[in-house]
Structure formats: C-alpha cells, structure tokens
Backbone as a printed PyTorch tensor [residue, N CA C, xyz], in Angstrom:
tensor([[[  0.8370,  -1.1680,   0.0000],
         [  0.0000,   0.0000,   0.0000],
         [  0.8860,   1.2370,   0.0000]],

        [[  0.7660,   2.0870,  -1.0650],
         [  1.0170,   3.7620,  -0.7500],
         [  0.0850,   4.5420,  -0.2500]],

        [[  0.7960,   5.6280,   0.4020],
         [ -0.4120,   6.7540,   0.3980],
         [  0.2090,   7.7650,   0.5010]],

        [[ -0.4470,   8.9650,   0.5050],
         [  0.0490,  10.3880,   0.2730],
         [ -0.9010,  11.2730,   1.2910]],

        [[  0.0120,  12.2410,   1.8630],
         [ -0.7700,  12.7950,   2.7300],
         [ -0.5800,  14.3030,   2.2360]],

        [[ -2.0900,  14.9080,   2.1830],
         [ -1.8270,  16.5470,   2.0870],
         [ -2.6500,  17.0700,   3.2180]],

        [[ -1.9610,  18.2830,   3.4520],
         [ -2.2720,  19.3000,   4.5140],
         [ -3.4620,  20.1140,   4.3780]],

        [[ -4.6370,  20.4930,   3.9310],
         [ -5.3490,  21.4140,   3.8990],
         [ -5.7610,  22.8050,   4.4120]],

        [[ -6.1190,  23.6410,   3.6510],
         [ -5.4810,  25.0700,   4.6560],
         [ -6.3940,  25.0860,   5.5020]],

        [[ -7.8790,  24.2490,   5.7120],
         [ -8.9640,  24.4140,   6.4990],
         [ -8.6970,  23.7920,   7.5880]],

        [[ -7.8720,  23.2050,   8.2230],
         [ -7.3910,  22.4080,   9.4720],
         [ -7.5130,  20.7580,   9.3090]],

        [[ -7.7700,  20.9790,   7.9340],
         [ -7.8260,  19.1590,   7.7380],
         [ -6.9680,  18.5000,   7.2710]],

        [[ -6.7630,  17.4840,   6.9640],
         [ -5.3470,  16.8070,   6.2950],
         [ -5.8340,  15.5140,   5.5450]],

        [[ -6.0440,  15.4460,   3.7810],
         [ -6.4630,  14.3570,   3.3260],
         [ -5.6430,  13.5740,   3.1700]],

        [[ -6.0340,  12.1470,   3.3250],
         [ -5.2570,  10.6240,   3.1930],
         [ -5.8210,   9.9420,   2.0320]],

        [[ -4.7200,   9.5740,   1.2350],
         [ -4.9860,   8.9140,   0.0560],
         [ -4.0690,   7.6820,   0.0970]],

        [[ -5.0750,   6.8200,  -0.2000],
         [ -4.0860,   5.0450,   0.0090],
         [ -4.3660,   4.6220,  -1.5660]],

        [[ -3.1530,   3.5040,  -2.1570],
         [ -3.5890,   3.3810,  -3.2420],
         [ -2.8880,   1.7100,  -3.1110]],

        [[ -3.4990,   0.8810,  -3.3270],
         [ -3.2790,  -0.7390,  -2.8600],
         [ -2.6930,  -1.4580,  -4.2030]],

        [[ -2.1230,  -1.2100,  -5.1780],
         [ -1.7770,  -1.0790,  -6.4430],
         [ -0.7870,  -1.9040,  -6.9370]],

        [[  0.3120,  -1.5410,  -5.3730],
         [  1.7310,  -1.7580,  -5.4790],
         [  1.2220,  -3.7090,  -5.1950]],

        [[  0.4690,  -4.1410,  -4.5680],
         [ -0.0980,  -5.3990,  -3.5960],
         [ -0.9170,  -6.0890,  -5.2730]],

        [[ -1.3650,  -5.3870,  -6.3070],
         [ -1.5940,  -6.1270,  -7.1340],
         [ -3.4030,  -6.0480,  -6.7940]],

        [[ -3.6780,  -5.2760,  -6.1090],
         [ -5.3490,  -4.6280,  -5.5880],
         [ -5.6400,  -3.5120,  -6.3160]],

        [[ -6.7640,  -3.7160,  -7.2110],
         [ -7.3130,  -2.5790,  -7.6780],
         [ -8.3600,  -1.5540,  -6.7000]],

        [[ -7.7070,  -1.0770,  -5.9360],
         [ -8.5040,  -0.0250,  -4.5300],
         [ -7.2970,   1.0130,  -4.1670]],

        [[ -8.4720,   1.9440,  -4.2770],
         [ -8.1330,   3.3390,  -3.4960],
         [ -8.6110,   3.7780,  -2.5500]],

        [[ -8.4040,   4.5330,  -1.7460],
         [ -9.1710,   5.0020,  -0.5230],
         [ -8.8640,   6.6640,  -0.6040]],

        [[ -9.7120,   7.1400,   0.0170],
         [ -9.1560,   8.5510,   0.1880],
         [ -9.8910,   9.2560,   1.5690]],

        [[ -9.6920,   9.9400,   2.4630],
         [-10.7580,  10.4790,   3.6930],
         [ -9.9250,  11.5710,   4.2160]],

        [[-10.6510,  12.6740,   4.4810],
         [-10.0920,  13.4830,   5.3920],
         [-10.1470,  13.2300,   6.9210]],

        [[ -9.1930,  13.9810,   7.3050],
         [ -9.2020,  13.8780,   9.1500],
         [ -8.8210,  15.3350,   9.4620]],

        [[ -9.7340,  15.4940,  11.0850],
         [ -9.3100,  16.7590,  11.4100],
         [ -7.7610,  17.0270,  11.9690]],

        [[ -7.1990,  18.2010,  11.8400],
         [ -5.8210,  17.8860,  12.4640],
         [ -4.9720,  18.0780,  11.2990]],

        [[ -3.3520,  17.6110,  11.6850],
         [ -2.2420,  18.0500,  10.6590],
         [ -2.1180,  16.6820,  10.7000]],

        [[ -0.6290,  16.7360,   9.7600],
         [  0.2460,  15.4890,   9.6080],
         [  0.0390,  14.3930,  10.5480]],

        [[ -0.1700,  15.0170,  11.9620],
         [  0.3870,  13.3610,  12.8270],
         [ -1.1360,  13.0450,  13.2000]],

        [[ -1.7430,  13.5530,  12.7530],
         [ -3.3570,  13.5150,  13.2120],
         [ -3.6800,  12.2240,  11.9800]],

        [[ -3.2040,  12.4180,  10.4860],
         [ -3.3220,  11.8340,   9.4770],
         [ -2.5040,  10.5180,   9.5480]],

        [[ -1.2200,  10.2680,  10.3150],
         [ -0.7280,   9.2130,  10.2280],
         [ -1.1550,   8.2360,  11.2590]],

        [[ -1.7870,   8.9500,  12.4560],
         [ -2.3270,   7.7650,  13.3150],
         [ -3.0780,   7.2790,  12.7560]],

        [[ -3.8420,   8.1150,  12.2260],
         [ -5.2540,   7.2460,  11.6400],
         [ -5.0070,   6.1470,  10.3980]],

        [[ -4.0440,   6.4420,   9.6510],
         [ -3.7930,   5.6950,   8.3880],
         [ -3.8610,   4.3590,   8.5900]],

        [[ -3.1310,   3.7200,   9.2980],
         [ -3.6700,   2.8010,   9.9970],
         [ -4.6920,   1.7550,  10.0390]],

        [[ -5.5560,   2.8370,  10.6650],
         [ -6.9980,   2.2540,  11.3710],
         [ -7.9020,   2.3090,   9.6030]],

        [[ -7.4690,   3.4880,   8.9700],
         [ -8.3140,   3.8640,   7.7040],
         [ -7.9530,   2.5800,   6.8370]],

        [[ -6.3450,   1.7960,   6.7200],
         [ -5.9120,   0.7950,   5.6920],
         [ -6.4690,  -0.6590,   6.1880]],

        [[ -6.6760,  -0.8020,   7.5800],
         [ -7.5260,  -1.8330,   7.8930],
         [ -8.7130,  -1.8400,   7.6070]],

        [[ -9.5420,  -0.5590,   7.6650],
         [-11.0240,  -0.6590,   7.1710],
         [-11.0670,  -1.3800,   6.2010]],

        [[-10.2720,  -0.3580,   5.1870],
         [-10.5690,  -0.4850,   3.5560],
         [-10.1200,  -2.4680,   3.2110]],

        [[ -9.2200,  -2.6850,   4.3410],
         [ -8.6910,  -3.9840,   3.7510],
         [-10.1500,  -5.1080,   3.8210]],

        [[-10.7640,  -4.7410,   5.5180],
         [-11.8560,  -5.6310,   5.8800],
         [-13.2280,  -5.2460,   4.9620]],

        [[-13.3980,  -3.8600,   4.6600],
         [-14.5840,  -3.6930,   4.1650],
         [-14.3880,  -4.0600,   2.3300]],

        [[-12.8660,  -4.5410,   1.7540],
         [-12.9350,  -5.1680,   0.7260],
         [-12.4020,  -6.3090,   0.4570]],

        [[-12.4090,  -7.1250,   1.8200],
         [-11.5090,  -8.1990,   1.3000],
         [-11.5180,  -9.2650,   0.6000]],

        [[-12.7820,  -9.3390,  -0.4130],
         [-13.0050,  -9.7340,  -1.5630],
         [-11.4620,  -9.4410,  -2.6060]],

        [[-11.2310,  -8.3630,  -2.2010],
         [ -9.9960,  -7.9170,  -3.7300],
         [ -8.8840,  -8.6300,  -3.4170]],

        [[ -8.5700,  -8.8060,  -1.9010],
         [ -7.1530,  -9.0150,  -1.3620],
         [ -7.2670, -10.8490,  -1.9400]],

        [[ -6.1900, -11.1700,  -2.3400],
         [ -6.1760, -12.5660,  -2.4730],
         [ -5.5430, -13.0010,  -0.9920]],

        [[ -5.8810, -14.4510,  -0.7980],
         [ -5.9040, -15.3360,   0.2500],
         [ -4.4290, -15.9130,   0.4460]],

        [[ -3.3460, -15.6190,   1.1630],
         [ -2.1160, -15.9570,   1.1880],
         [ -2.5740, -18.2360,   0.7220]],

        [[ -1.6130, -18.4530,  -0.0560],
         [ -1.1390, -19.7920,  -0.6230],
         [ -1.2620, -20.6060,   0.6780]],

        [[ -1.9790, -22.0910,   1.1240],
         [ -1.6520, -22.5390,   2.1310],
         [ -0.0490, -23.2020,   2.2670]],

        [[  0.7560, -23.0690,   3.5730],
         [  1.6870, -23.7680,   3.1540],
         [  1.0540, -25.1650,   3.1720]],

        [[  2.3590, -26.0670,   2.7940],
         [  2.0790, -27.6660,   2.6910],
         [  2.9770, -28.5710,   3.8600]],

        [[  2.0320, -29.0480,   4.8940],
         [  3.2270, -29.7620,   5.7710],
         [  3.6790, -30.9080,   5.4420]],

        [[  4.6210, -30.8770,   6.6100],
         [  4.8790, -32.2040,   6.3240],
         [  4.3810, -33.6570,   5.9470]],

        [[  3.0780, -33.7710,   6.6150],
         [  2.3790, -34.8290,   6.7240],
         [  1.7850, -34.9290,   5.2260]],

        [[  1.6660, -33.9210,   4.5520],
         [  1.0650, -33.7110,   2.8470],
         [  2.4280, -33.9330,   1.9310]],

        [[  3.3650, -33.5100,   2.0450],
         [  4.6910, -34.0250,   1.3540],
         [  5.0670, -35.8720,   1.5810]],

        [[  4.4720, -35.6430,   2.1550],
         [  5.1240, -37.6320,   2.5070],
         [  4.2530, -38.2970,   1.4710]]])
C-alpha cells in the first residue's frame, strides 16, 4: 500500500491510500481533522477498514504444505 498525505489550509489533512503496489485494484481517500500526525495515526486504522470492508480484492495468502502432505 502507498499513500500520500496533504495538509489542507482548512485544518484538515487528506489521506490517500492506493493498494496497487499489492496487485489490488482499490483506493481510498478520507479526510481527518488535524495536521500530519493527526493523518498518520489514523492511516492505519483507515488501511484496515478499507482492507476488511474489501476483502473480496485481497487474495488469500497460498496454504503452506506440511509435512504430513509431502510424505
């Protein structure tokens, strides 16, 4: 995931996530009140939403194979 953070002159600070780099076609974007560190706590909490409220897009990590299946 990337994201980019801008400052707004109104006291807000928008967050833009872009899931792209992961091979996910999703973006997110939301403002928060506050500056910079107001925007990075939250990023966070905002990249888990977006992950749970789409995790249709995210593919399912490969199961490994144990031992007992190799024999």
């Amino acid at each position: 995931m990337t994201h980019v953070i801008t400052e707004n002159q109104n006291g807000t600070t928008t967050i833009q996530v872009d899931f792209a780099d992961e091979g996910v076609d999703l973006q997110g974007k939301t403002l928060v009140k506050g500056g910079e560190a107001a925007a990075l706590s939250y990023l966070r909490i905002f990249e888990k939403d977006l992950r749970r409220n789409f995790a249709e897009k995210f593919p399912l990590p490969e199961p490994e194979e144990t031992e007992e299946e190799m024999i």
